[in-house]
DOZAKOL-544324 format. One record per residue (C-alpha): residue in one letter; x, y, z. Coordinates in steps of 0.1 Angstrom, whole numbers, padded with zeros to 4 digits, always signed. Layout:
REM residues N
aXYZ ...
REM end
This chain:
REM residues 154
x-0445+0023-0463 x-0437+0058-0465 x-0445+0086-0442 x-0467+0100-0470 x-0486+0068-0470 x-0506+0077-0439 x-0494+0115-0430 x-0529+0130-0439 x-0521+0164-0455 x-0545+0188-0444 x-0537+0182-0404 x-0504+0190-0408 x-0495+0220-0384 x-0464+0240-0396 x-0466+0261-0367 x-0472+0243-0334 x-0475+0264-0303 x-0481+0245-0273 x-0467+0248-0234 x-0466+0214-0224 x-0468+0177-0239 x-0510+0172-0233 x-0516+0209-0256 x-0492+0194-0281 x-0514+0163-0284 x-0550+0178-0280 x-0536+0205-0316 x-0527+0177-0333 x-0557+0156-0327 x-0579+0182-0334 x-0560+0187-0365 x-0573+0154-0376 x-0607+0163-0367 x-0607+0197-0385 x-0592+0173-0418 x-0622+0151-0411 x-0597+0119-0402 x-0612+0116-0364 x-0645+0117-0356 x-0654+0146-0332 x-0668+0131-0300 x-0638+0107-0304 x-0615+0134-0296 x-0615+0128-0260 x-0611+0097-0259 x-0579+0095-0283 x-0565+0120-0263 x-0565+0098-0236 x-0554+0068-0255 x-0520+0087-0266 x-0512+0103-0237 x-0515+0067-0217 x-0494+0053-0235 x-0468+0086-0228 x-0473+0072-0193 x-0457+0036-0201 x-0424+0057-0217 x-0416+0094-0234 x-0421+0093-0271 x-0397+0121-0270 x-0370+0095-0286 x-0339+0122-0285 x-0329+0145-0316 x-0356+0174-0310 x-0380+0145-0318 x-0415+0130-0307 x-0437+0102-0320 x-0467+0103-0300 x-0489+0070-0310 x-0522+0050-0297 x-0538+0027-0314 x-0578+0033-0314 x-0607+0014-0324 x-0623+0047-0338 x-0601+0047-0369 x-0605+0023-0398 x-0571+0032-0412 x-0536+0042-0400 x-0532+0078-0396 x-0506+0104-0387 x-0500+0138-0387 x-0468+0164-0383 x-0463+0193-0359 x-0432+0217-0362 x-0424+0234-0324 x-0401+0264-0337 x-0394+0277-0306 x-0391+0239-0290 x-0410+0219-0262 x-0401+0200-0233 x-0411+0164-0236 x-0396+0145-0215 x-0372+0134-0241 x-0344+0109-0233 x-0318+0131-0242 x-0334+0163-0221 x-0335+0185-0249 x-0366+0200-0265 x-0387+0187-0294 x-0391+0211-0325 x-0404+0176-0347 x-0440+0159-0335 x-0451+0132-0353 x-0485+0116-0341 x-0498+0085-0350 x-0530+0068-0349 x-0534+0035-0359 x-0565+0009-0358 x-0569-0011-0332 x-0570-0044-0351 x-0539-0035-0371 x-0507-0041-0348 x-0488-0049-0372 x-0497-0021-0391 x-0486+0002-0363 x-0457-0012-0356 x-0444-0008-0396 x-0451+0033-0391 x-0432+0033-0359 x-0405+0015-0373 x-0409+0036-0407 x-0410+0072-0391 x-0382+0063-0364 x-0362+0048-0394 x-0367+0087-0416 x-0364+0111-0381 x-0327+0091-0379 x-0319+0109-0407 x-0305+0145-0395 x-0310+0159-0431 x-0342+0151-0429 x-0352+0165-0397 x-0332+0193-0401 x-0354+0199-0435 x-0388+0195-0411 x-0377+0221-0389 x-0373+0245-0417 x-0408+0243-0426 x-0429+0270-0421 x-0459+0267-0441 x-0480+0231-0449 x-0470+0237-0489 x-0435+0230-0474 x-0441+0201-0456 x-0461+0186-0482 x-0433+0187-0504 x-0409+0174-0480 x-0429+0147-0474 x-0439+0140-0511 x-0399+0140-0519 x-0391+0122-0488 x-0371+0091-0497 x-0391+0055-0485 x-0372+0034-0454 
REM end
């Protein structure tokens, strides 16, 4: 499983400007209402879901990266989508330091193990400091889709 597997293109957001951890979340979730991947009155509630689960432990897993995740019985499929911070956000990361790489993750509720294979997956590529140094170069969602198309598999 590759990120491009279940990254759906047309949410990704090259430019991400958020002040704090929940506005983050809600412009990437919305993302994947505007691309038609969540349902609309969903929103809400998936919101929630993600930002719960923030509660249990920070996604922010060190390195200027996040991975934000919920599993959700209002999607049939695993889904994810991208955010690039340029100018950084706090999120409670483990090493203190801001997060410039978001990568959210929605994944059926019936699928554990499905979820767990993307976790492992993107943690495995957002190891690489090429890589994420690539991400954070990105600027426009032609560039990230390219990245992500070239993007070697874990």
């Amino acid at each position: 499983m590759r990120l491009v597997d279940f990254v759906v293109k047309d949410s990704l957001v090259p430019d991400l400007r958020a002040e704090t951890k929940e506005e983050a979340v809600r412009i990437l979730v919305n993302s994947l209402v505007d691309a038609g991947r969540v349902q609309g009155p969903e929103f809400e509630n998936i919101v929630r879901a993600i930002l719960k689960r923030e509660t249990l432990g920070t996604t922010g897993i060190g390195g200027g990266v996040a991975i934000p995740h919920a599993r959700h019985t209002s999607v049939e499929r695993l889904i994810g989508t991208i955010g690039i911070v340029p100018s950084g956000l706090g999120f409670d990361s483990k090493d203190g330091k801001p997060v410039h790489v978001i990568v959210l993750i929605i994944s059926p509720h019936d699928r554990p193990g499905d979820h767990l294979r993307a976790l492992e997956n993107v943690s495995s590529a957002l190891r690489r400091e090429e890589f994420v140094s690539q991400l954070k170069k990105c600027t426009t969602r032609d560039q990230l889709e390219q990245l992500l198309d070239n993007a070697p598999g874990s």
